[in-house]
mmCIF file of the N, C-alpha and C atoms, coordinates in Angstrom:
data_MODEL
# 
_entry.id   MODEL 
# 
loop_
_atom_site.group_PDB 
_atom_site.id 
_atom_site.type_symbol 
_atom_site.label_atom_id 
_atom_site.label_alt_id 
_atom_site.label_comp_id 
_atom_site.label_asym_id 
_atom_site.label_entity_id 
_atom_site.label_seq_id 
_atom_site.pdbx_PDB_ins_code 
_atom_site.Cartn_x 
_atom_site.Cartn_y 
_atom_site.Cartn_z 
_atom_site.occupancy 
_atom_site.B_iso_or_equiv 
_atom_site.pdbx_formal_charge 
_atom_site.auth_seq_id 
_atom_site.auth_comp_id 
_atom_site.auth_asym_id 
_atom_site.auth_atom_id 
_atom_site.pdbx_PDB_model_num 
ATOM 1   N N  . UNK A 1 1  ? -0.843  17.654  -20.753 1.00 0.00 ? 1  UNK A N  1 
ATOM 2   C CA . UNK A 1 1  ? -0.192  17.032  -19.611 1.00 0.00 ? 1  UNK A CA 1 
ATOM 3   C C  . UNK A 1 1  ? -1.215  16.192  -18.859 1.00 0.00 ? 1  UNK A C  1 
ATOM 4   N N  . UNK A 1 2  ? -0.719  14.825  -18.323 1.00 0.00 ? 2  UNK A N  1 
ATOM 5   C CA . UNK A 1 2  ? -1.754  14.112  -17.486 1.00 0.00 ? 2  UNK A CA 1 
ATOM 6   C C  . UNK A 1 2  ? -1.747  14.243  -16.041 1.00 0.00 ? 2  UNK A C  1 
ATOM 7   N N  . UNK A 1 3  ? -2.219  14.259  -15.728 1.00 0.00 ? 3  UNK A N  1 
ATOM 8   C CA . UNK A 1 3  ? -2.574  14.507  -14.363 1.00 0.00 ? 3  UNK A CA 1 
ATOM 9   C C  . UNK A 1 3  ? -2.735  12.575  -13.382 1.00 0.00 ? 3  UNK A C  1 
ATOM 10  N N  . UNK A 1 4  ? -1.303  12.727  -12.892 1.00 0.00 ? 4  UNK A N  1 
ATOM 11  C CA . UNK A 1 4  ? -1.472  11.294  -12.314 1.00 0.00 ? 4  UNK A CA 1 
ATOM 12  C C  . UNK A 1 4  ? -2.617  11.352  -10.616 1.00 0.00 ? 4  UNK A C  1 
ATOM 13  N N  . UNK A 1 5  ? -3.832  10.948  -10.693 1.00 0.00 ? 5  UNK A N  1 
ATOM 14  C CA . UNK A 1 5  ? -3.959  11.482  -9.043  1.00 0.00 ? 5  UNK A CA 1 
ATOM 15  C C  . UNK A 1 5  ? -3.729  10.866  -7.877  1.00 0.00 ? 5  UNK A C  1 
ATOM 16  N N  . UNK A 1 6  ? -2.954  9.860   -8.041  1.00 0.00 ? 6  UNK A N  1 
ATOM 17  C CA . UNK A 1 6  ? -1.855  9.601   -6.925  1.00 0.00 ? 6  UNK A CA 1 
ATOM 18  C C  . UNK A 1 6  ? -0.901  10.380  -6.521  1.00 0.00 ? 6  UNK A C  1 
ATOM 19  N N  . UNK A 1 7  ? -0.755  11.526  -7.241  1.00 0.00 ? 7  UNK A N  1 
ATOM 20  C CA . UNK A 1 7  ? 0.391   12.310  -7.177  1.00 0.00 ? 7  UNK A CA 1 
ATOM 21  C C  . UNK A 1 7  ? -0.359  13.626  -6.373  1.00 0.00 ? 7  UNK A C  1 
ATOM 22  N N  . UNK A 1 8  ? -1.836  13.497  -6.483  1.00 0.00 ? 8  UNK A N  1 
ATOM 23  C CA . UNK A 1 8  ? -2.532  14.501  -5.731  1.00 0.00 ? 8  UNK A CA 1 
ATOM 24  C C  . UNK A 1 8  ? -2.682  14.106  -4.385  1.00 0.00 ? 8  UNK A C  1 
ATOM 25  N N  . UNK A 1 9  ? -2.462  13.060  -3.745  1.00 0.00 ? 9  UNK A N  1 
ATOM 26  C CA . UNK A 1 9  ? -2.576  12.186  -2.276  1.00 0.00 ? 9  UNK A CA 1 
ATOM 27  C C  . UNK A 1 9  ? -1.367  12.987  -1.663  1.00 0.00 ? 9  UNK A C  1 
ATOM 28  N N  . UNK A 1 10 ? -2.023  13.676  -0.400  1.00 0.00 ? 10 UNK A N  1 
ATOM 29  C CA . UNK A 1 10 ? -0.795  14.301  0.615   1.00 0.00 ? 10 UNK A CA 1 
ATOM 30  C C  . UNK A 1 10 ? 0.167   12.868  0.825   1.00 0.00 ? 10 UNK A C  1 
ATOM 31  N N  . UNK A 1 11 ? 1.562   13.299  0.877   1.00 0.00 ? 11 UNK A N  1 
ATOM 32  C CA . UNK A 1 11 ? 2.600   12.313  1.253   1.00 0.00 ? 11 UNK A CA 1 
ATOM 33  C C  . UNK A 1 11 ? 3.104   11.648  2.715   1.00 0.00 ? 11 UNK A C  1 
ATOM 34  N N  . UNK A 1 12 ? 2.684   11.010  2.828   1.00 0.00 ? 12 UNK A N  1 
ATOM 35  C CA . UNK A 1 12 ? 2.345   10.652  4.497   1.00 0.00 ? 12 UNK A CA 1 
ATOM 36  C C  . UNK A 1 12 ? 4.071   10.082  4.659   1.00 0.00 ? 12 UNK A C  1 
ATOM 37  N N  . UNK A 1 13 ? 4.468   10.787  6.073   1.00 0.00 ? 13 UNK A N  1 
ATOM 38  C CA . UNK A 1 13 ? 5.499   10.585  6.535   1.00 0.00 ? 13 UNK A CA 1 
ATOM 39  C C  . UNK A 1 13 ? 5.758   9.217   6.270   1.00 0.00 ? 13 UNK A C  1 
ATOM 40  N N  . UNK A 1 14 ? 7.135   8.367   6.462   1.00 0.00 ? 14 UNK A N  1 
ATOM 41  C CA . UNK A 1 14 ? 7.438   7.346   6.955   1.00 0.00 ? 14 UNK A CA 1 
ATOM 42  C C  . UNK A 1 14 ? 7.422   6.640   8.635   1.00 0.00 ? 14 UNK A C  1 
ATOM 43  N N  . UNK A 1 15 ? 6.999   5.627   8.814   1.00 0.00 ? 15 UNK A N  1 
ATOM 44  C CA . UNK A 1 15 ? 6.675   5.706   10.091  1.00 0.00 ? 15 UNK A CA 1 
ATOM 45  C C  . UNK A 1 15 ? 7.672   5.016   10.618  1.00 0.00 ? 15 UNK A C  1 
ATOM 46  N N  . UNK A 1 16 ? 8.023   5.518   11.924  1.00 0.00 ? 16 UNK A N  1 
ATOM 47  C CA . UNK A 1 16 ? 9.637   5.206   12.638  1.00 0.00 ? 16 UNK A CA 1 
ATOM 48  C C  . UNK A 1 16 ? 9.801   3.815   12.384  1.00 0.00 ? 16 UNK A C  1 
ATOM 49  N N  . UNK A 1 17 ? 11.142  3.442   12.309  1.00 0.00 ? 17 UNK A N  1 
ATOM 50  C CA . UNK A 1 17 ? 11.322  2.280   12.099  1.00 0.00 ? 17 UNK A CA 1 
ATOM 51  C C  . UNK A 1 17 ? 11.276  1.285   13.650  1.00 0.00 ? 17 UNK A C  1 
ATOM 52  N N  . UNK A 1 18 ? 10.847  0.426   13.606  1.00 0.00 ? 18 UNK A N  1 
ATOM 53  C CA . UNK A 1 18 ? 10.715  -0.364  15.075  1.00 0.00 ? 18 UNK A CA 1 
ATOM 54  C C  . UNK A 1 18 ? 12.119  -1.487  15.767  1.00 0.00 ? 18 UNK A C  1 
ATOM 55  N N  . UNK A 1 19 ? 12.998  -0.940  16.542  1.00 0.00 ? 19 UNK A N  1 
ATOM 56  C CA . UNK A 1 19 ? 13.649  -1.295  17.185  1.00 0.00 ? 19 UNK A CA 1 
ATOM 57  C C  . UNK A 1 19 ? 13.574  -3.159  16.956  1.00 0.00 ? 19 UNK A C  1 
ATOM 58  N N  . UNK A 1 20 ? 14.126  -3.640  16.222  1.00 0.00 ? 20 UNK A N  1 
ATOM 59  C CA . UNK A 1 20 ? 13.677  -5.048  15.902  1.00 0.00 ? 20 UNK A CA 1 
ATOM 60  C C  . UNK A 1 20 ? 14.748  -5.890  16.972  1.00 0.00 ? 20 UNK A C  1 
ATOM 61  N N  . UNK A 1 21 ? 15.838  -5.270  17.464  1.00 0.00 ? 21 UNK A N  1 
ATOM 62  C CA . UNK A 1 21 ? 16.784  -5.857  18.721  1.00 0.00 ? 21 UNK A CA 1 
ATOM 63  C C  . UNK A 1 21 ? 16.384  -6.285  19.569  1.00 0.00 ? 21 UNK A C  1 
ATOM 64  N N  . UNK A 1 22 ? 15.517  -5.244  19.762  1.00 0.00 ? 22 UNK A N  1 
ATOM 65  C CA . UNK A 1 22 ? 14.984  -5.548  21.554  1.00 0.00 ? 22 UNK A CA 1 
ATOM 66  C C  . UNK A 1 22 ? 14.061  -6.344  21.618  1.00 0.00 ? 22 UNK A C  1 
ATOM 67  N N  . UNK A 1 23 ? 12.814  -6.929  20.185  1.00 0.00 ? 23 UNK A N  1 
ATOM 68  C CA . UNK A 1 23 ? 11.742  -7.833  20.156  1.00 0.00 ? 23 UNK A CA 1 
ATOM 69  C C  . UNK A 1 23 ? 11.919  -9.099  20.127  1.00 0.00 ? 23 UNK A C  1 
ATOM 70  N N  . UNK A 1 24 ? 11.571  -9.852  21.525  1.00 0.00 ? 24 UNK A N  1 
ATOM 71  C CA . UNK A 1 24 ? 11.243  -11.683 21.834  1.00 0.00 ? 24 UNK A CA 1 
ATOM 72  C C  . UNK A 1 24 ? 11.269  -11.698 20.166  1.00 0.00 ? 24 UNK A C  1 
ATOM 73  N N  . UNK A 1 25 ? 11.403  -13.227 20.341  1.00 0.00 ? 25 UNK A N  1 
ATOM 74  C CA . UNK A 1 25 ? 11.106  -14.179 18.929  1.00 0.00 ? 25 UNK A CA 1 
ATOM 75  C C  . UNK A 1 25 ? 9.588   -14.471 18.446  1.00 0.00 ? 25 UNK A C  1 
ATOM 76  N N  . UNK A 1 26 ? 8.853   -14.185 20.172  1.00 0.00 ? 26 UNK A N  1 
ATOM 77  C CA . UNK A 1 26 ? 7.608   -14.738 19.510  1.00 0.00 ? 26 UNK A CA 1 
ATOM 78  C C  . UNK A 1 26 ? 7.068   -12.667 19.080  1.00 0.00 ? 26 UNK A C  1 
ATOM 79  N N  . UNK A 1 27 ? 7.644   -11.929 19.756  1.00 0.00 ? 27 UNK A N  1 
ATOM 80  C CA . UNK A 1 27 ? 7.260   -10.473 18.933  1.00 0.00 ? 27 UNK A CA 1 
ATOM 81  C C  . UNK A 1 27 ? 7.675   -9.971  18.079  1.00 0.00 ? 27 UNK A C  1 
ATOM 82  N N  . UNK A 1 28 ? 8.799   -10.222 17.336  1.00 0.00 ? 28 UNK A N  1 
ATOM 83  C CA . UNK A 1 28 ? 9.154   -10.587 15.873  1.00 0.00 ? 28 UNK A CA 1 
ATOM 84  C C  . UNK A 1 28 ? 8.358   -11.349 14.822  1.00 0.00 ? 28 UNK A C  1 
ATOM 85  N N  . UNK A 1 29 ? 7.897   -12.368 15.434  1.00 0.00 ? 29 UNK A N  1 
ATOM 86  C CA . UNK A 1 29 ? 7.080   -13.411 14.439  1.00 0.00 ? 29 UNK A CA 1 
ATOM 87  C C  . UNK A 1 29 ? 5.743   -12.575 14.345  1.00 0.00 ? 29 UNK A C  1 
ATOM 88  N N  . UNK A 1 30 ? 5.313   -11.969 15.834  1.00 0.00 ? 30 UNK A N  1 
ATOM 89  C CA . UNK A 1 30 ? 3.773   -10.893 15.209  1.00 0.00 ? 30 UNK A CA 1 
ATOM 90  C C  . UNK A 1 30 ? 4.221   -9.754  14.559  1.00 0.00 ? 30 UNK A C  1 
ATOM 91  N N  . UNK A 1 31 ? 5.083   -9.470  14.746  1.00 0.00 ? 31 UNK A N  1 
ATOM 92  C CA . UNK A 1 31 ? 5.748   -7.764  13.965  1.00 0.00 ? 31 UNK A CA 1 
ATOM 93  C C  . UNK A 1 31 ? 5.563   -8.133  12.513  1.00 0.00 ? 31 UNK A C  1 
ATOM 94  N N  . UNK A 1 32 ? 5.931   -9.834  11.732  1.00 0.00 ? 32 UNK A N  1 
ATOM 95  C CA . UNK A 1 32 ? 6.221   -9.993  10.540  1.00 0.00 ? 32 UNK A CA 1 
ATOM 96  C C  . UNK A 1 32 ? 4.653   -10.236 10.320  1.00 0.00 ? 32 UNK A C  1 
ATOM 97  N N  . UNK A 1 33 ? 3.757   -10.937 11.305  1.00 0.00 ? 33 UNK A N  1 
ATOM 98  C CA . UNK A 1 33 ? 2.435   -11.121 10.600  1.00 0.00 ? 33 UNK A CA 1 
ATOM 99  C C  . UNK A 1 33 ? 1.521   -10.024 10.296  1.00 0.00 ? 33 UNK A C  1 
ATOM 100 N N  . UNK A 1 34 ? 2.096   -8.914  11.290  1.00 0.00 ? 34 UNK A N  1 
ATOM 101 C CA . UNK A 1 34 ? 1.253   -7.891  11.233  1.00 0.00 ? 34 UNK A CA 1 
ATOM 102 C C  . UNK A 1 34 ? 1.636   -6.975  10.213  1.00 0.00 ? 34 UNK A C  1 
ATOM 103 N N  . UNK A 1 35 ? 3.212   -7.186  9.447   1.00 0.00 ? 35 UNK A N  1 
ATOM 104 C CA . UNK A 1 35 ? 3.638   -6.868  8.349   1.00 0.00 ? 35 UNK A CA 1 
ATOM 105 C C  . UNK A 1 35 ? 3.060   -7.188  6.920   1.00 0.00 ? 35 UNK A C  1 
ATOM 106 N N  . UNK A 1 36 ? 3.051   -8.566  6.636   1.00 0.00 ? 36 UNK A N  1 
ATOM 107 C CA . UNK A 1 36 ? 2.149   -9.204  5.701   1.00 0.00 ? 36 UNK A CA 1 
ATOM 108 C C  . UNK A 1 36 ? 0.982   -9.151  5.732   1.00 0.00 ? 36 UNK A C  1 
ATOM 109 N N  . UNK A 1 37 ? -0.054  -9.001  6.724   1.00 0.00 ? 37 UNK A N  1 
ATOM 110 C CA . UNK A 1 37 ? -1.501  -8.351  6.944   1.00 0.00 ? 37 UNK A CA 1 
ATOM 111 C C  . UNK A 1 37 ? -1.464  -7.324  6.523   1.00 0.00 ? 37 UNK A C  1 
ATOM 112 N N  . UNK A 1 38 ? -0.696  -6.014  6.491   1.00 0.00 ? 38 UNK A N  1 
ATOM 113 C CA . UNK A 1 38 ? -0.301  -4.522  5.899   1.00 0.00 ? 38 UNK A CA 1 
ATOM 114 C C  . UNK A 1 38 ? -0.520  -4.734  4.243   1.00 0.00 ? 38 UNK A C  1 
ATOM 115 N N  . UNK A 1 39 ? 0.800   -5.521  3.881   1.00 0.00 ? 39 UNK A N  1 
ATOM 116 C CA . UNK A 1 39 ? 0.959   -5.874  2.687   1.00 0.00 ? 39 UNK A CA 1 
ATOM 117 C C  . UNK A 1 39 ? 0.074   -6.289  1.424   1.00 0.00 ? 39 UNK A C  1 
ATOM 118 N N  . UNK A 1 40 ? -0.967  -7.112  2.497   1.00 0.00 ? 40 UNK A N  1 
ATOM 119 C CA . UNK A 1 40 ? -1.563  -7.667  1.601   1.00 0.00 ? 40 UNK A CA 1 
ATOM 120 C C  . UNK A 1 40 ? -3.092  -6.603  1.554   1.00 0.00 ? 40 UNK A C  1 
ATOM 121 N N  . UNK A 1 41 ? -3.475  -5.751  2.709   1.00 0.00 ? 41 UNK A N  1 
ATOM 122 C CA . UNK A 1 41 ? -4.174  -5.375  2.175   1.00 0.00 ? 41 UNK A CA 1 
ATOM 123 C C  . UNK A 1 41 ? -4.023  -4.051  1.577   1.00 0.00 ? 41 UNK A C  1 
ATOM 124 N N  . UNK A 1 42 ? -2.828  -3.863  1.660   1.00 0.00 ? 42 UNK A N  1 
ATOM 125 C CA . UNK A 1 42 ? -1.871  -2.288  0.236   1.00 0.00 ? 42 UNK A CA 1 
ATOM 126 C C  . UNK A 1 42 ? -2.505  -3.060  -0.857  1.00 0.00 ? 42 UNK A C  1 
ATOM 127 N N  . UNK A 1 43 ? -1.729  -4.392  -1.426  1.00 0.00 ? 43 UNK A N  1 
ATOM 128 C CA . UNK A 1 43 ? -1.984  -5.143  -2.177  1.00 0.00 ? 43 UNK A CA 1 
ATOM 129 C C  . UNK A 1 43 ? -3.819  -5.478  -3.091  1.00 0.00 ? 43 UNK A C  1 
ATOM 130 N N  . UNK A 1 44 ? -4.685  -5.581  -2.105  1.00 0.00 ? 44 UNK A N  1 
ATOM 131 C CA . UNK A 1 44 ? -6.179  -5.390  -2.383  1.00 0.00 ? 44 UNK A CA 1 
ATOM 132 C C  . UNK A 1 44 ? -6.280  -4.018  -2.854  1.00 0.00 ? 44 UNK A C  1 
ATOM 133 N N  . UNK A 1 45 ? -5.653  -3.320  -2.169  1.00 0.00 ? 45 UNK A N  1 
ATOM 134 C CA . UNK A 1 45 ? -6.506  -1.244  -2.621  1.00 0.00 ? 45 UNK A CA 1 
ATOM 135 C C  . UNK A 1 45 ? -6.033  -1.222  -4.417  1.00 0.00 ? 45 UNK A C  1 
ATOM 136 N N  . UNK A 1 46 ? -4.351  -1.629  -4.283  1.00 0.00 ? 46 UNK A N  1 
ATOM 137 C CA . UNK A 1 46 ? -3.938  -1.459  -5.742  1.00 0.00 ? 46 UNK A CA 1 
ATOM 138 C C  . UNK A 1 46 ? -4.300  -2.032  -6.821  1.00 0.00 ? 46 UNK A C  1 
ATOM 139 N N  . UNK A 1 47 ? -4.987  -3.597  -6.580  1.00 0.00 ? 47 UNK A N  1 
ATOM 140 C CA . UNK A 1 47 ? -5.436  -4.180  -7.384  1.00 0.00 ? 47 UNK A CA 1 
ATOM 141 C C  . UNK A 1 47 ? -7.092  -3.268  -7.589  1.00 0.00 ? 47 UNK A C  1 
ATOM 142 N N  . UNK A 1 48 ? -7.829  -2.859  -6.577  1.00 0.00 ? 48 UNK A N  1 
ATOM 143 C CA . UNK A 1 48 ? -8.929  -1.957  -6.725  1.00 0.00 ? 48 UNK A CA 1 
ATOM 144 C C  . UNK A 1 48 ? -8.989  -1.195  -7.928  1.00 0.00 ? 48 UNK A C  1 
ATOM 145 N N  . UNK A 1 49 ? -7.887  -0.076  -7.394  1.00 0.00 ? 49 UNK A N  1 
ATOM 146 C CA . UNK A 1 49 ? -7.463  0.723   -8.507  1.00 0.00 ? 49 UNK A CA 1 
ATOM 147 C C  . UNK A 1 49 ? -7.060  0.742   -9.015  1.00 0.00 ? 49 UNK A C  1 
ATOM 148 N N  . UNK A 1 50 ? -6.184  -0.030  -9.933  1.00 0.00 ? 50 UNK A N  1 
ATOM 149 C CA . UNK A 1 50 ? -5.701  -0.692  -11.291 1.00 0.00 ? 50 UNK A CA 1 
ATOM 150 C C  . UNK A 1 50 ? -6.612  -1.700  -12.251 1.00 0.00 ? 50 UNK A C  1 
ATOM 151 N N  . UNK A 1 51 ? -8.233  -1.891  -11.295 1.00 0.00 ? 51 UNK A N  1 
ATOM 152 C CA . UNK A 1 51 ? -9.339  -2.315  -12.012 1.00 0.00 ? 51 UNK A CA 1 
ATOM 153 C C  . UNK A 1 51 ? -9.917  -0.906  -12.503 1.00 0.00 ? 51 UNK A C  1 
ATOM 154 N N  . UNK A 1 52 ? -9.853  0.066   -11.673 1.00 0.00 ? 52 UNK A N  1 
ATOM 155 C CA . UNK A 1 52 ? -11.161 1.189   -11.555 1.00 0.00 ? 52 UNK A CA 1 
ATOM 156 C C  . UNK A 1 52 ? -10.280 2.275   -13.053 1.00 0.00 ? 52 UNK A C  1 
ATOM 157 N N  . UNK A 1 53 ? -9.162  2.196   -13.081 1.00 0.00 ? 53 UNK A N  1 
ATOM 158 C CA . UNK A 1 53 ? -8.293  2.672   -13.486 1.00 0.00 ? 53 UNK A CA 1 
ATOM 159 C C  . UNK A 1 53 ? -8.528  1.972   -15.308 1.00 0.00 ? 53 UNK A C  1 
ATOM 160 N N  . UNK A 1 54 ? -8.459  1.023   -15.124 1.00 0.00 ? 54 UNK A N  1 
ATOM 161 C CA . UNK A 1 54 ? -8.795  0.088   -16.660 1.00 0.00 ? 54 UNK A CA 1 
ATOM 162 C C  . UNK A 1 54 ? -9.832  -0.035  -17.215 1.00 0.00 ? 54 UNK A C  1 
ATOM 163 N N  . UNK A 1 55 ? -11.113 0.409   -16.031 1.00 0.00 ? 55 UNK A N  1 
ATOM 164 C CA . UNK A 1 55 ? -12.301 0.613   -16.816 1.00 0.00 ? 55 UNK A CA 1 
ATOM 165 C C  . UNK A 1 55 ? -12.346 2.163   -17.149 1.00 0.00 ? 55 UNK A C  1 
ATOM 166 N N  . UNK A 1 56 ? -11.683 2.967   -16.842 1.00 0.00 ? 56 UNK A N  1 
ATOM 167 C CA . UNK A 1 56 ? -11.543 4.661   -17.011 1.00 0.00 ? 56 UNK A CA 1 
ATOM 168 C C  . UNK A 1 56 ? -10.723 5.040   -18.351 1.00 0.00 ? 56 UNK A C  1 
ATOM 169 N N  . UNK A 1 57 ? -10.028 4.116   -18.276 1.00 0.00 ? 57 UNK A N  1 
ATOM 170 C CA . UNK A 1 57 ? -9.023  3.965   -19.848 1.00 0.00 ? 57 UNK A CA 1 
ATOM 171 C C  . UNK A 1 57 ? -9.769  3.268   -20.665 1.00 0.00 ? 57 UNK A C  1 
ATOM 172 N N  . UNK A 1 58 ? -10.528 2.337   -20.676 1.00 0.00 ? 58 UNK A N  1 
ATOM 173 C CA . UNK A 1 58 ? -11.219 1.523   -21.912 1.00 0.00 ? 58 UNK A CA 1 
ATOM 174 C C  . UNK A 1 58 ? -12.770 2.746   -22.075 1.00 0.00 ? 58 UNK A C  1 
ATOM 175 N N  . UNK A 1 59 ? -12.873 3.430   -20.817 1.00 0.00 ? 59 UNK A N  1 
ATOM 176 C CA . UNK A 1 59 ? -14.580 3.719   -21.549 1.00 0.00 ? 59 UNK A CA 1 
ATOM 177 C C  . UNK A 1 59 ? -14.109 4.971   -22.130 1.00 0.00 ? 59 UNK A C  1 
ATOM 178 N N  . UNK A 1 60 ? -12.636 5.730   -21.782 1.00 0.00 ? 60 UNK A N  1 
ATOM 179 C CA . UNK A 1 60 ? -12.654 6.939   -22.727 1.00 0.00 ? 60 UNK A CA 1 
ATOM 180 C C  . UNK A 1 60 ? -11.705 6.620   -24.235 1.00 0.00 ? 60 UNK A C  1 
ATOM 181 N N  . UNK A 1 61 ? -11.487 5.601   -24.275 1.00 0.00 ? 61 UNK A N  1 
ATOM 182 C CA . UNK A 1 61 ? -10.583 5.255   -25.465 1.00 0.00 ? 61 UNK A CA 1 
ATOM 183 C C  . UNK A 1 61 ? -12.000 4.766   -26.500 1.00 0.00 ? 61 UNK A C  1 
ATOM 184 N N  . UNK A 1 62 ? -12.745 4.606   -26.150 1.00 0.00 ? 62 UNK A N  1 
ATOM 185 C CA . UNK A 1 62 ? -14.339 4.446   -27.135 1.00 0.00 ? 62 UNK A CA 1 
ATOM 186 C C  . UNK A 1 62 ? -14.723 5.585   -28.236 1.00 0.00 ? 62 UNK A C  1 
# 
């Protein structure tokens, strides 16, 4: 059996969802930048470890 260890990472709640009604237009437009700033750096960690991950699979497949 493999052992995925993402699956060993405690599961962190979901975080409340933010009342998007009540936010100005111009605090909507930072809610979305500060969304895509999130995104993109999820985006950097996974690409990390889907490198660190491919050199762990190529040096034990030797």
């Amino acid at each position: 059996m493999v052992i995925n260890p993402d699956d060993l990472e405690p599961k962190r709640p979901m975080p409340k969802a933010v009342d998007l009604e009540t936010m100005s237009i111009e605090g909507l437009e930072e809610h979305i930048q500060d969304l895509e700033a999130e995104i993109a750096r999820t985006r950097e960690v996974i690409g990390r470890k889907k490198a660190a991950r491919a050199g762990a699979e190529s040096f034990f497949k030797k």
